[in-house]
N, C-alpha and C positions, 0 to 999 in steps of 0.2 A: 501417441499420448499427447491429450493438451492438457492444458491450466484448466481448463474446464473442464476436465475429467474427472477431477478432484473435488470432496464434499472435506469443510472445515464446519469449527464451530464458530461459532459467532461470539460476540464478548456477553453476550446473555445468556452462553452455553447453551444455543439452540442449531441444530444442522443448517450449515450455510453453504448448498450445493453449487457448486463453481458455474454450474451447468446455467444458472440465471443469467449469469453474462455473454454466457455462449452469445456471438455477434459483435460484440462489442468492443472495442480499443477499453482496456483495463491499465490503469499506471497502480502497481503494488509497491507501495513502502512501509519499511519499518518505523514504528511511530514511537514515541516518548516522552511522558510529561514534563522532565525535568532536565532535559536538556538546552543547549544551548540553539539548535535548528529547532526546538518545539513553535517556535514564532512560525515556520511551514504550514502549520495545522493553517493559516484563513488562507494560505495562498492556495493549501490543497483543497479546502471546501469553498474556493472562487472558481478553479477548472471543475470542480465536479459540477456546479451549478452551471459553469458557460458552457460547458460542451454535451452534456449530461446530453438536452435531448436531438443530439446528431448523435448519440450514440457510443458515450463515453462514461465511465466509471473509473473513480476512486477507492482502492481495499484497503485500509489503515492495518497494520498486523502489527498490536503492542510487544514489545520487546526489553527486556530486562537485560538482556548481555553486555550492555556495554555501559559499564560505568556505572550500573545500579540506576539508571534513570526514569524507569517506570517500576517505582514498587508497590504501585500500590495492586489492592484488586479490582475484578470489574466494575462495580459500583464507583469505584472513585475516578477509577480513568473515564468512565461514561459523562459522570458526573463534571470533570475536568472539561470535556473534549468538547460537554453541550454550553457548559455555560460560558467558560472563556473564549470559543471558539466556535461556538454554533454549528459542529460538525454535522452533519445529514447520509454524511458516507458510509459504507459499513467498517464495522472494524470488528475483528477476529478477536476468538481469547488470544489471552498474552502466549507467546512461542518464540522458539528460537530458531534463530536465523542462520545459525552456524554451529559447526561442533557434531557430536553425537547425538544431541538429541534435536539434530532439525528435525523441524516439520518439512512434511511430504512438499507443500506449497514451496518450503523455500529451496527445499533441494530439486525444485523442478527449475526456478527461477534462476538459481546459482550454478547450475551444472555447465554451462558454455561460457557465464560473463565473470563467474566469482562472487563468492562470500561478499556479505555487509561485510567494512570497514569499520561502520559509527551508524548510529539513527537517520535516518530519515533518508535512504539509500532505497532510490526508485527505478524499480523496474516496467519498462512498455512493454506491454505485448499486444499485437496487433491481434485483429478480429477472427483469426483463426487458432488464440490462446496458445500463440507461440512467442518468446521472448526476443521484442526487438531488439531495446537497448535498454542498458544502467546508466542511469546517474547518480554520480557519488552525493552526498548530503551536503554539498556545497554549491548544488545545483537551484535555485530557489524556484519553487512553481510557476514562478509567473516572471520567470526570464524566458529570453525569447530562441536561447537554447531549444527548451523543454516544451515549449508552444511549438515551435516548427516541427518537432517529431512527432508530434499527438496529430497537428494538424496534416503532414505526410499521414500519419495510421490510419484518419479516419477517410481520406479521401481513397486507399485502397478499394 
């Protein structure tokens, strides 16, 4: 089983089969309008634009669990995500990242590194939709942390 195995919806409630990234270095975080890491949103849609065509992807998956930070519905997060943020990446309906009612996605992602903590909790998986590593939400996109692992993934 990979990441790409799995078909999610998309935040316009449309089949988002995982199988599109098949190839690809994918970074999956849980994302949030009203949070305090919501400032991530330009750093995460400057990696998806810088590395997009070497062959890299960003999956936004909105999340409500923690702290009530995304309440709104899809219209408003979309609406949120394009114009203060200019997002381009895909992002999923809202799901839970923890608990009983994970999604399939995050209990594939969570199964060896562990559950979100807080929003904006990123996981790599390299181009054969296996789970490199997590970065807790204190990790900022565009440190050089999180560049040197993307740029290890993609050179596999």
């Amino acid at each position: 089983m990979s990441f790409f195995d799995l078909t999610l919806k998309s935040l316009d409630g449309k089949d988002l089969p995982l199988s599109a990234f098949r190839g690809k270095v994918v970074l999956a975080v849980n994302v949030a309008s009203e949070c305090g890491y919501t400032p991530q949103y330009e750093g995460l849609q400057k990696l998806h634009a810088a590395y997009g065509a070497r062959g890299f992807a960003v999956i936004g998956f909105p999340c409500n669990q923690f702290g009530g930070q995304e309440p709104g519905g899809p219209e408003a997060i979309r609406a949120f995500c394009t114009s203060r943020y200019q997002v381009t990446f895909p992002l999923t309906e809202k799901v839970e990242v923890k608990g009983p009612g994970q999604s399939p996605a995050f209990a594939f992602l969570t199964a060896d590194l562990g559950e979100p903590r807080w929003n904006f909790t990123k996981y790599l998986l390299g181009r054969d939709g296996q789970v490199i590593r997590a970065f807790p939400s204190g990790v900022e996109p565009g440190g050089p942390e999180l560049a040197q692992a993307i740029e290890e993934a993609l050179a596999e």
